[in-house]
Residue, then its C-alpha position, 0 to 999 in steps of 0.5 A: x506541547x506539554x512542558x512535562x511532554x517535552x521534559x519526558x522526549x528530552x529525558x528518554x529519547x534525547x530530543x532537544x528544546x531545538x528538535x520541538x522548536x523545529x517540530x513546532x515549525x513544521x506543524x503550523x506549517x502543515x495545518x492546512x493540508x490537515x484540514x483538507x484531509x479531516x474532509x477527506x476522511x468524513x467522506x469516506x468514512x461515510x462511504x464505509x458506513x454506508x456500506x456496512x448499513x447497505x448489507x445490513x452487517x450484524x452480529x452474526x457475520x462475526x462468523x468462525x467457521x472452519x474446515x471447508x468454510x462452506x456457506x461462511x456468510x461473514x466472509x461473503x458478505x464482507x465480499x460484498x461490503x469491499x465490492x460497495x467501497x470500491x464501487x465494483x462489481x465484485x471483490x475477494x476478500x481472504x485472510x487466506x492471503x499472507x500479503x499484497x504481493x500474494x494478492x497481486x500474484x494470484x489477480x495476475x495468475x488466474x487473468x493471464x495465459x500463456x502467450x499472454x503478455x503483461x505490459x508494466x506502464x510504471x517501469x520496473x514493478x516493486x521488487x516483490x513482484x520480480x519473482x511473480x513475473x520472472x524478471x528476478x534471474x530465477x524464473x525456474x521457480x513457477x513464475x509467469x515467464x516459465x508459464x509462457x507468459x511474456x513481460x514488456x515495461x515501458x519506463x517513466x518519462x522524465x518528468x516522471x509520468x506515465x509515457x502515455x505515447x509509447x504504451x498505446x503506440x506499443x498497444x497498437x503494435x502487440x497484440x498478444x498485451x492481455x494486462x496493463x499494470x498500474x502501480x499506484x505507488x512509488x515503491x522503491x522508486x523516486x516519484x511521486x504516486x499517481x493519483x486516481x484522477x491520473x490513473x483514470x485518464x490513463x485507463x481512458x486511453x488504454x482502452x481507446x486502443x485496446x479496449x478489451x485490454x486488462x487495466x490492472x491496478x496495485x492499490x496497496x498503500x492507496x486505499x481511502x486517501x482519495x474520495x475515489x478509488x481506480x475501480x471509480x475510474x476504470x480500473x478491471x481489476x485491483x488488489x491490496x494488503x489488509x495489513x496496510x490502509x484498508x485493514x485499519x491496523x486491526x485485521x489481523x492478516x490478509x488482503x483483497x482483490x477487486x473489480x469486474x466480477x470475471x477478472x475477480x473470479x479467475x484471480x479466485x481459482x489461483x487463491x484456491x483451485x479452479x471449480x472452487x474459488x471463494x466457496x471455500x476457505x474457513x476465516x478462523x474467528x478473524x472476521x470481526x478484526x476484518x469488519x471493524x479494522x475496515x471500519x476504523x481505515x478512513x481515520x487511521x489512514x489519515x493519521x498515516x498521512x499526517x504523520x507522513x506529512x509531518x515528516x516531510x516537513x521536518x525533514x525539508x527544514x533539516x535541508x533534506x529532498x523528500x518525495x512528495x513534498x510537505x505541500x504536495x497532494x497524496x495518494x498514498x501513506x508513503x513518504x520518502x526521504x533521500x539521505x545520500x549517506x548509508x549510514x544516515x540512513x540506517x539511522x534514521x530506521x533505527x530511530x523508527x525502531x527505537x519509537x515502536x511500541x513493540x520491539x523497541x529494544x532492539x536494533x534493526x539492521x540490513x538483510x538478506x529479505x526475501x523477494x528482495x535483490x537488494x540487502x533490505x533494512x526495515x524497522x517495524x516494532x508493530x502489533x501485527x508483523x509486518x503491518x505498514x499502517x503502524x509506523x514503519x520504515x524501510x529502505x533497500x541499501x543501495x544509492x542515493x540511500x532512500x527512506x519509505x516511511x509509512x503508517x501510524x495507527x496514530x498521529x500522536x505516534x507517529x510525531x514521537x517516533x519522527x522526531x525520535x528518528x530524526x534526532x538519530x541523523x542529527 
């Protein structure tokens, strides 16, 4: 680092000669998880451009249609190009989607029917998607529960891992379970994410039992940090956020669903209407983001990882317990911090904020978020709002007081704002 660097972060941010010598600590000890992520990245980096070649992309697919959206060939295509990533059949892919969750929900509306029962094999289910099924206390609101739609969960064993046992002795016993839900990342839990090779020997004994059983996969957060996605290894059906990996901090909004193309299809009838599905749906000049912030994702996405594995790092040499650890495979860009202390917490969020490029000025502080249950704090100064590949964090205030960080468009950044956070706890 730059001794004008150093002078600039101490000067502006406070951050002391200790502070860089910690970070200069931390990353020579993270130097070879960087290396093994720089071939990850090439991979699928070329996986992207393969695809992009294959449907022979050019400029006229940067389409900006509007009313109907009838014959919108940019949308369509970038259908296909997400459906040769994920090596699927099939894929949905609409800025039509305010966020992950509204991806999920419409994936899980249009492949479920009433008497149908959803089997969640990861515990309870991010918190976001307690109103979807029902579980939130106020099912009256259109949710599957009110639809006759029935929900069993089977939590954790206690090493954290898929209890394999009891979702196919409970496959074996009901047979009204239509979808298995996977969520590949940790949310506001304390585990590790699975990866796509566990997802896939999951997958392989779900179907030994019920073979016509929906494998449905929550990929948010997941997308292009391994060199396979679950779509590789079984999975019917995912869906994700184009604010996060996928969206490459370039697309504007949106998200996608992917996999066999009748799951695809149905999931596309609760987007719009049945009897029309994708067909319709003007992309209001955003296709070029789409396209070129899919290009950019393989390399942002691993920034991300970089920045969280930084992070990790420092705080472990801090005498923080972080999830996963500094030396830990990913499978996703999420890093978790345990404070036991609110206040601590707290900080560490402000200092997130106070390292943004947008909104650096004011502070962030808990609230009633929707679709939460609990008080929420998030600190997210990005381009895009709401965007969890630009450097984020967020935590719902309850024990053992939890950070999630995620995102940086850039390593750089993200290293400035973590030091910048860190120095708030300190």
């Amino acid at each position: 680092m730059l001794d004008i660097t150093k002078e600039m972060l101490n000067k502006k941010y406070g951050i002391t000669e200790d502070a860089i010598d910690l970070y200069n600590k931390a990353i020579a000890d993270v130097q070879p998880q960087f290396d093994k992520l720089d071939e990850i990245r090439e991979f699928n980096q070329l996986k992207v451009l393969n695809a992009l070649q294959e449907e022979r992309i050019s400029d006229m697919h940067f389409t900006n249609s509007s009313g109907y959206g009838y014959g919108d060939v940019g949308r369509d295509a970038l259908d296909k190009v997400y459906a040769r990533v994920f090596n699927c059949e099939s894929a949905l892919v609409r800025p039509h989607f305010v966020n992950g969750t509204h991806a999920i929900g419409a994936a899980l509306f249009g492949n479920l029917r009433p008497g149908d029962t959803m089997l969640s094999i990861c515990g309870t289910p991010y918190d976001t998607l307690h109103n979807i099924i029902g579980i939130s206390g106020n099912e009256n609101i259109g949710s599957l529960a009110e639809y006759g739609v029935k929900y069993k969960q089977i939590d954790l064993d206690e090493n954290n891992k898929v209890n394999i046992t009891k979702v196919k002795e409970e496959l074996e016993c009901d047979k009204s379970i239509k979808l298995v839900h996977i969520q590949r990342s940790t949310g506001y839990g304390w585990r590790k994410s699975l990866y796509v090779s566990e997802i896939g020997e999951i997958i392989k004994e779900v179907k030994k039992v019920s073979p016509e059983v929906i494998c449905f996969v929550d990929n948010c957060y997941g997308e292009l940090i391994e060199t396979m996605e679950p779509t590789d290894v079984g999975a019917d059906l995912i869906a994700g956020s184009l604010i996060k990996n996928i969206g490459g901090g370039i697309a504007p909004t949106g998200g996608y669903i992917a996999g066999k193309e009748k799951f695809v299809e149905q999931a596309s009838y609760r987007l719009t209407i049945p009897g029309i599905g994708g067909e319709c749906g003007s992309t209001f000049g955003v296709m070029r983001s789409m396209y070129q912030g899919l290009f950019l994702a393989p390399h942002i996405s691993m920034e991300a990882v970089k920045g969280a594995i930084l992070c990790a790092r420092l705080m472990e040499l801090c005498g923080f317990e972080v999830l996963p650890k500094s030396t830990d495979m990913r499978s996703d860009i999420i890093q978790a911090i345990k404070f036991n202390d609110k206040d601590k917490l707290i900080n560490f969020c402000k200092g997130i904020q106070y390292g943004s490029p947008i909104d650096s000025f004011v502070e962030c502080e808990p609230w009633d978020m929707p679709g939460y249950n609990d008080q929420v704090i998030m600190a997210a100064g990005a381009f895009i709002q709401g965007s969890s590949i630009e450097l984020s964090a967020d935590a719902p205030i309850r024990e053992p007081y939890i950070a999630y960080l995620q995102g940086g468009l850039t390593f750089d950044h993200a290293k400035i704002g973590i030091l910048i956070a860190l120095s708030k706890v300190l």
